[in-house]
VEXLOKE-421231 format. One record per atom (N, C-alpha, C): residue in one letter; z, y negated, x negated. Coordinates in steps of 0.2 Angstrom, whole numbers, plus 5000, padded with zeros to 4 digits. Example, Ala and Ser with C-alpha at 12.3 -4.5 7.8 and 13.67 -1.06 7.14 Angstrom:
<nodes>
A503950284934;A503950224938;A503950164934;S503550114936;S503650054932;S503950004936;
</nodes>
This chain:
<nodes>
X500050064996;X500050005000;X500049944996;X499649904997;X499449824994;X500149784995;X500549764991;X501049704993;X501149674995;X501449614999;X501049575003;X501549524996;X501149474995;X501049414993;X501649354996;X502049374992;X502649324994;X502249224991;X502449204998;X502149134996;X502549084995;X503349084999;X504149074996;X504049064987;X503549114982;X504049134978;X503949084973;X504649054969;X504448994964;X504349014958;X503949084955;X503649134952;X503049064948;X503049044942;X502549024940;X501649064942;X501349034943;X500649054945;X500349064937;X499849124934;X499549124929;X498849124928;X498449104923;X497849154922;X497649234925;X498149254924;X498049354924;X498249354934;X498549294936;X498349324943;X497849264947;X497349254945;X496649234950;X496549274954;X496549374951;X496149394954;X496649414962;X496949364963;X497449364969;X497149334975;X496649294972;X496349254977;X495549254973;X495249324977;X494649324975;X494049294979;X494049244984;X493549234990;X493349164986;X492949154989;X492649084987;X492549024993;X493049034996;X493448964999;X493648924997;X493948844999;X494048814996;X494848824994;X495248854996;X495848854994;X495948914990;X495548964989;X495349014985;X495448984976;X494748924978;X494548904971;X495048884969;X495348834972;X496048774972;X496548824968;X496748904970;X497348944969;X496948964962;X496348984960;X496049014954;X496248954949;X495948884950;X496248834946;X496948804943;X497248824948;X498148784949;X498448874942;X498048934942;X498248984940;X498148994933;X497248954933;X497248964924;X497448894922;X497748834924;X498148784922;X499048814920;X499148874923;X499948904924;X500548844923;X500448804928;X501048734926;X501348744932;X501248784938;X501348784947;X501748854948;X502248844952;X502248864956;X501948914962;X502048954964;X501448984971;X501748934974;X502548944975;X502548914981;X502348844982;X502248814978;X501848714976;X501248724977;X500848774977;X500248784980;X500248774988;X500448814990;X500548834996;X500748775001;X501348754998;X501748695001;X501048635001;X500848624995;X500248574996;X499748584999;X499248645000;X498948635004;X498948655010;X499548695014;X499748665021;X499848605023;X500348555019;X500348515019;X499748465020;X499248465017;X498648415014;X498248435020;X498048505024;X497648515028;X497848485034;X498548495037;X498748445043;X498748375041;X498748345038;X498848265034;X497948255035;X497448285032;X496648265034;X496448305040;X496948325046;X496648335052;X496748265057;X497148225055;X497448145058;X497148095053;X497048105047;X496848035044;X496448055036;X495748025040;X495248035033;X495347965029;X494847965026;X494647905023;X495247885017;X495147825013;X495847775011;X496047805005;X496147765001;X496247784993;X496947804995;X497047854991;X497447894992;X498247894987;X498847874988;X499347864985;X499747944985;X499847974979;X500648014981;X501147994976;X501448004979;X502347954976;X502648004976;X503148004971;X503448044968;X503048124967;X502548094965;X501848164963;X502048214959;X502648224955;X502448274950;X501948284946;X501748344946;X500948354943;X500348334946;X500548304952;X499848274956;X499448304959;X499648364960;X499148434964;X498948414972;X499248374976;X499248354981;X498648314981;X498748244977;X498048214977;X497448214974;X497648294971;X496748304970;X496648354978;X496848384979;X496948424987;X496448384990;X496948334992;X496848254997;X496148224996;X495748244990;X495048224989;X494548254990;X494848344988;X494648374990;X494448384997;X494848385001;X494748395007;X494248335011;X494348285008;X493948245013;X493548185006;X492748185004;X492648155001;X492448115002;X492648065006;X492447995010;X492947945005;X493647965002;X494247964998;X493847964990;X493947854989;X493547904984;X494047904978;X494747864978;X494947864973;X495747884975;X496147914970;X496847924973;X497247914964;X497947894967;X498247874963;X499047924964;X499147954956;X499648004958;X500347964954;X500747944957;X501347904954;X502047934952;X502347924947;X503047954947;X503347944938;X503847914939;X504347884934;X504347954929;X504247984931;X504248074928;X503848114927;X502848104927;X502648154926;X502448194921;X502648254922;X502648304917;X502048294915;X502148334907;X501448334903;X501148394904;X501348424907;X500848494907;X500348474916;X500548414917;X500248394924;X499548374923;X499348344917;X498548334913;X498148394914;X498548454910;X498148504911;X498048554916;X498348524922;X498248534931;X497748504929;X497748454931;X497048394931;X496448434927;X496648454922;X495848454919;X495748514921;X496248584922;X495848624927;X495448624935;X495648574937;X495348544943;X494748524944;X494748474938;X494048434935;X493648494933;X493648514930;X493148574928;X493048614933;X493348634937;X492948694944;X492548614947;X492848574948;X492648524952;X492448444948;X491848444945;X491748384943;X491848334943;X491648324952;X491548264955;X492148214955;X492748244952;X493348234953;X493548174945;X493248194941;X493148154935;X493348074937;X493948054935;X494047974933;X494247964941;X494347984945;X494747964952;X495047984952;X495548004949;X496348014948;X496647984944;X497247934945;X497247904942;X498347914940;X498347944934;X499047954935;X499647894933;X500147874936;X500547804934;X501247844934;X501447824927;X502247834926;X502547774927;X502847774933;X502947694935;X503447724944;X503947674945;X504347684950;X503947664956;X504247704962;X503747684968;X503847634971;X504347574968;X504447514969;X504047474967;X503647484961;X503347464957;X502447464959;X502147524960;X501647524964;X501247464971;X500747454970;X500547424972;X500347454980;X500347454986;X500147474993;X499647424998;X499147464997;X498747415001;X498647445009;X498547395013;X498447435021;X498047495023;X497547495018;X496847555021;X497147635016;X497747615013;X497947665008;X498247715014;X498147795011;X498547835015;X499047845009;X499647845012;X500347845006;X500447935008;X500547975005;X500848055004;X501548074999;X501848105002;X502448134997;X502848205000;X502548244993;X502748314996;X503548324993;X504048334998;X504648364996;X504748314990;X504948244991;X505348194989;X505748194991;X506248204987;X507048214986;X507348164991;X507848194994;X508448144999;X508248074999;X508148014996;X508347955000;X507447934998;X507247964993;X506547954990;X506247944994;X506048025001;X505648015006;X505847935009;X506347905011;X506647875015;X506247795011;X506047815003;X505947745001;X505147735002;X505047805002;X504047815004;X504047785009;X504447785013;X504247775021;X504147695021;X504747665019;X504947605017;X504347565015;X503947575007;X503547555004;X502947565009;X502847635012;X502247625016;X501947575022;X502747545025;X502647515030;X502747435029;X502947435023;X503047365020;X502247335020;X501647365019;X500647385020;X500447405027;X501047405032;X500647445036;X500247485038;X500147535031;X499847595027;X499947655032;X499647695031;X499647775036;X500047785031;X500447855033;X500947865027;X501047965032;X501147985026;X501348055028;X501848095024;X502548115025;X503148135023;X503248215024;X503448255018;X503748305022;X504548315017;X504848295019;X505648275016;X505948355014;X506348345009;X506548405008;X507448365005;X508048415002;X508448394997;X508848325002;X508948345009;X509048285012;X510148275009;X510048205008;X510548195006;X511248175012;X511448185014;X511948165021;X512248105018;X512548075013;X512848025011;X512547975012;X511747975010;X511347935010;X511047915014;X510847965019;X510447955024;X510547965032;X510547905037;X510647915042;X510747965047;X511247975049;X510948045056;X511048035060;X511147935061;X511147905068;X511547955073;X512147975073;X512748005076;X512448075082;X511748085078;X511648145081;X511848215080;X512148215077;X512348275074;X512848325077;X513048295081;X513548335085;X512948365093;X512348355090;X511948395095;X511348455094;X511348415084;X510748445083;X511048455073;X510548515069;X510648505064;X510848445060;X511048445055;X511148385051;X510648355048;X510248405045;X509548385041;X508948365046;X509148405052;X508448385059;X508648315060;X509348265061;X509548225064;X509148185059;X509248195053;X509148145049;X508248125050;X507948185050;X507248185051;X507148145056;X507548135062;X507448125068;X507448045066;X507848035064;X508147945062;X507447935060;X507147945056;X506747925051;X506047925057;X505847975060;X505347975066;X505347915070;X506047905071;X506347845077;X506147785074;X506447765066;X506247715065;X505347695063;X505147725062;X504447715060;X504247705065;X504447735070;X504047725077;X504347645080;X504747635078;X505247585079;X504647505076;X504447535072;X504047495066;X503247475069;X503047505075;X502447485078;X502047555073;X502047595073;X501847665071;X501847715077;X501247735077;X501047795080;X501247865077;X501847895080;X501947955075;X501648025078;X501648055070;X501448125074;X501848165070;X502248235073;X502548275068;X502548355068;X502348395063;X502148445063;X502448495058;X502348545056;X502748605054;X502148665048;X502448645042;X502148705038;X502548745039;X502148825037;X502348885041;X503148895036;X503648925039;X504348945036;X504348985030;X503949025032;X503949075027;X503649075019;X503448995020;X503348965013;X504048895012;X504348895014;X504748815015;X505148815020;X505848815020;X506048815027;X506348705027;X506148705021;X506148625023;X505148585025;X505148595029;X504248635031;X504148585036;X504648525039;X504548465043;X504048415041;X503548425045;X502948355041;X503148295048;X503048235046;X502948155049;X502448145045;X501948095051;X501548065050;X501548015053;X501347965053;X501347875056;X500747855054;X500447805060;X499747745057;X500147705061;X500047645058;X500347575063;X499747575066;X500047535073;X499547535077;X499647465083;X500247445082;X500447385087;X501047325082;X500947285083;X501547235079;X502047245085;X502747235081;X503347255083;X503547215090;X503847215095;X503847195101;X504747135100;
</nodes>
C-alpha cells in the first residue's frame, strides 16, 4: 500500500522527493521546484498554495506585497497564478538566505518570473502601500497579522490574512470569549474591524489537515466609513 502523503508534515522537502509529485500541473511543477531548492517545508508548500488559490479566486490584478514573507514562496505563487500581476514585492526584517535559492529555483522552471520579485529586508512599517496593491501574509505571528491589516488599510489596499501564533495579551477578543474559542474571537475582532473600515469582507478555510490555524480573511474597501 502507497502511504498517504502527510501534508501537516514540517519534514524539509528535498531533491530525492520530486518524484512525489509527478504530473505536470501547476502545483506539481511549484512542489518539483520548492523540492530541488530543499529550503521548505511540505507543509509551507501546502499552506501557500491553498492559501494563494482562494486569495486569486476574489482578487486578480495589483502588484503584489507579502509581509512578513519569509522565503517569499507566496509571492512568486501569487504571480504565478494570475499574470496580469506583474510585479510583487516579498518584505521581511528577516529573510533567510537560503530564500534566494527558492527564487532562483522558481525562476528557472519559470522564466518569466526574472526581475519581478523584488526582496526588501525592511520592517512592514517601513514599506511603501499603494491602493491598487493586494497586501498577503501567510501565518504572521500574533500582533503582526493585526499590523498587516493596519498597514493595508491605511492604502485602502485589498489585503488577505491567514493569522496563525495568536497572542491573547496582545490582541483583542472584544469579550467574546466566554461564547466562542479564544483564538476564533480574536479572528472575529479583526473581521469586525476591517469591516468596520468600509471593507468588503470575505472569510474562508484551508483544509485542517494541513494547518489547523487554516482561518483566511480577505477585505477590498469598497465604501468610505459612515
Amino acid at each position: 500500500m502507497v502511504p498517504v502523503m502527510k501534508k501537516s508534515s514540517k519534514n524539509r522537502l528535498t531533491p530525492g522527493q520530486q518524484s512525489l509529485f509527478p504530473g505536470e500541473s501547476l502545483f506539481d511543477r511549484i512542489a518539483r521546484a520548492v523540492c530541488r531548492a530543499g529550503t521548505l517545508p511540505r507543509k509551507e508548500l501546502y499552506e501557500t498554495w491553498e492559501m494563494a488559490r482562494r486569495v486569486r479566486r476574489q482578487f486578480r490584478g495589483g502588484r503584489i506585497l507579502d509581509l512578513a514573507c519569509g522565503h517569499g514562496l507566496l509571492a512568486h505563487v501569487m504571480l504565478l497564478l494570475d499574470r496580469s500581476s506583474e510585479t510583487a514585492l516579498a518584505v521581511d526584517p528577516h529573510i533567510p538566505p537560503s530564500a534566494e535559492k527558492l527564487s532562483k529555483s522558481l525562476t528557472e522552471t519559470w522564466p518569466g518570473l526574472e526581475n519581478r520579485i523584488t526582496y526588501l529586508r525592511m520592517s512592514i512599517q517601513e514599506v511603501e502601500i499603494l491602493p491598487g496593491d493586494l497586501v498577503v501574509s501567510a501565518h504572521a505571528c500574533g500582533p503582526l497579522t493585526d499590523l498587516v491589516l493596519s498597514r493595508a488599510v491605511e492604502s485602502r489596499a485589498r489585503v488577505a490574512v491567514m493569522p496563525c501564533c495568536h497572542d491573547l495579551n496582545l490582541s483583542s477578543t472584544g469579550a467574546l470569549d466566554g461564547w466562542m474559542e479564544k483564538t476564533l474571537a480574536v479572528d472575529v475582532v479583526r473581521a469586525v474591524r476591517l469591516r468596520s473600515r468600509g471593507y468588503r469582507i470575505m472569510t474562508k478555510k484551508i483544509p485542517e489537515t494541513i494547518t489547523p490555524k487554516n482561518r483566511l480573511l480577505m477585505g477590498e474597501y469598497e465604501a468610505d466609513e459612515e
